[in-house]
C-alpha positions in Angstrom: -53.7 -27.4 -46.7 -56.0 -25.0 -44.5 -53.9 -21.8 -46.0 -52.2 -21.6 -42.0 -48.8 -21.4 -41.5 -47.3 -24.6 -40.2 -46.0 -24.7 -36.4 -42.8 -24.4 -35.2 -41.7 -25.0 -31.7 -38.5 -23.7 -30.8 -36.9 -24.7 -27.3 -34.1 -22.7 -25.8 -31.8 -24.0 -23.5 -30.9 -21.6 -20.7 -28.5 -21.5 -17.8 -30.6 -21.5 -14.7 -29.9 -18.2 -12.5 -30.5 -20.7 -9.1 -26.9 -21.6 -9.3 -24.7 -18.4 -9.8 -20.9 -18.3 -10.4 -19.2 -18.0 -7.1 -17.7 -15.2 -6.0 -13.9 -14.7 -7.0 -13.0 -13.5 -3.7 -14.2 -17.0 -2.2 -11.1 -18.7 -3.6 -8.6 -16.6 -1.9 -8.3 -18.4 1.1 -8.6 -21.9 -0.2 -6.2 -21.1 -2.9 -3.5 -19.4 -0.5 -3.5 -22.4 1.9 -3.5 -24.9 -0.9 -0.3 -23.3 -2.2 1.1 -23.9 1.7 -0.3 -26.6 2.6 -0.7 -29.1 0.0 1.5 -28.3 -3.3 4.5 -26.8 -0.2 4.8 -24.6 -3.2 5.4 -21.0 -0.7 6.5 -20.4 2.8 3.3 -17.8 3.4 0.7 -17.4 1.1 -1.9 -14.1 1.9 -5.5 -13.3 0.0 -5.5 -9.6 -0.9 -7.3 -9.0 -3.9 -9.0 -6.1 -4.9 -6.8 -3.2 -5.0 -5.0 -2.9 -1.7 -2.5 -1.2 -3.5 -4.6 1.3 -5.2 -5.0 -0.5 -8.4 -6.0 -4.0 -9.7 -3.1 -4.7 -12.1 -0.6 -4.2 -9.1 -2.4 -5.9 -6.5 -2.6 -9.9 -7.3 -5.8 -11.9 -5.5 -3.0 -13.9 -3.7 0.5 -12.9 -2.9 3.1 -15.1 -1.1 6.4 -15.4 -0.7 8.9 -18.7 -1.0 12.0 -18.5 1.6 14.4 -21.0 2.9 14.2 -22.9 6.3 16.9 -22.1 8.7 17.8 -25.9 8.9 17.4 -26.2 5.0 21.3 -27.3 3.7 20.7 -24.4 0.6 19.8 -21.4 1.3 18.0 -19.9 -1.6 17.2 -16.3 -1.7 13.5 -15.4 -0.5 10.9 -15.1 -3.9 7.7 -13.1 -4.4 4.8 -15.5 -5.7 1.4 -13.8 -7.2 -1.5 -15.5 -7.8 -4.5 -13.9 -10.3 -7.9 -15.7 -9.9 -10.6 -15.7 -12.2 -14.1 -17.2 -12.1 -15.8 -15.8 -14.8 -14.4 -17.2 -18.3 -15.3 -13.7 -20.4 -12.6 -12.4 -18.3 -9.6 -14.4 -19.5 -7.4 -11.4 -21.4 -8.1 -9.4 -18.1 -6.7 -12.2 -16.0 -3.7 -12.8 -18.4 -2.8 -9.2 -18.6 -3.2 -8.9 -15.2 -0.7 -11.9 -14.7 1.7 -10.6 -17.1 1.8 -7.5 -15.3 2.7 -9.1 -11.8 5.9 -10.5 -13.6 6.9 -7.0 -13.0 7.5 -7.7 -9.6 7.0 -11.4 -9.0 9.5 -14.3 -9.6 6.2 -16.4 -10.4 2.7 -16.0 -11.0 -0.1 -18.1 -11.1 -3.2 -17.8 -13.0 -6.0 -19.8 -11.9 -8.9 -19.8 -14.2 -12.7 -21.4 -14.2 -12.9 -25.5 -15.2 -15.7 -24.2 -17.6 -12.5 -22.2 -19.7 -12.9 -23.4 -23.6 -9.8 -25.2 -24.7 -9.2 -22.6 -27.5 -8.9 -20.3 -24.2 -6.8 -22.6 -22.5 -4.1 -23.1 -25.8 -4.1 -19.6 -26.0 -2.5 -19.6 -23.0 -0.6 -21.7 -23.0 1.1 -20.7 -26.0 2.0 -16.9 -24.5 5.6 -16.1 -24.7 5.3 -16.1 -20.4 5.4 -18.7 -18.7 2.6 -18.3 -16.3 1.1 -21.9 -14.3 -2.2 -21.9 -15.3 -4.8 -24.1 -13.1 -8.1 -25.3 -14.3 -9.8 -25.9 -11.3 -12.2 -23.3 -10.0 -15.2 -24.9 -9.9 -18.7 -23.8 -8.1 -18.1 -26.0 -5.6 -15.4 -24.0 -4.0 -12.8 -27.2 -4.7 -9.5 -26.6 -5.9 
């Protein structure tokens, strides 16, 4: 023993900055048609995010609506859908809360949350006394 301390190498791994988390608003569109187009879930589905309507816990990222056809043999009444998206998974309670608070004046909301959510995250969603769809599927490759 030369009376030196010993080495120690300590290695770090980091999340590379080169790749950032995509934009929330980026989803909007995609989201809104996929709700038309491919689940035929709503009639008309419009991004709006932000606060449009002067304040982010009344103004969903996504709002659509769910009406009959006129040839459709039962004519249900017209329904309000709200969509809250979320890419960053810190910001899970926010998105919930915010969810929760469009049941106010939504017949259905949909929280869509990042496919990098923890599944402690995802449970505790799921076990909420609302039912709120929750889809795992934002991704930075802008697929849904």
């Amino acid at each position: 023993m030369t009376g030196e301390p010993p080495e120690i190498s300590v290695h770090i791994d980091t999340v590379s900055s080169a790749t950032p988390s995509p934009r929330e608003q980026e989803f909007y569109g995609p989201f809104a048609d996929w709700l038309v187009k491919d689940m035929e879930e709503v009639s008309k589905a419009v991004p709006l995010g932000g606060n449009a309507f002067g304040d982010k816990w009344g103004t969903p990222d996504v709002i659509a609506i769910r009406e009959s056809q006129r040839g459709d043999l039962f004519q249900m009444p017209t329904e309000l859908v709200a969509v809250e998206i979320k890419t960053d998974i810190n910001q899970m309670i926010t998105a919930f809360g915010q969810a929760c608070a469009y049941h106010l004046f939504s017949h259905k909301v949909w929280l869509v949350i990042p496919d990098q959510s923890t599944r402690r995250d995802v449970d505790l969603l799921m076990t909420a006394p609302v039912f709120i769809p929750i889809l795992l599927s934002v991704d930075s490759s802008l697929s849904l």
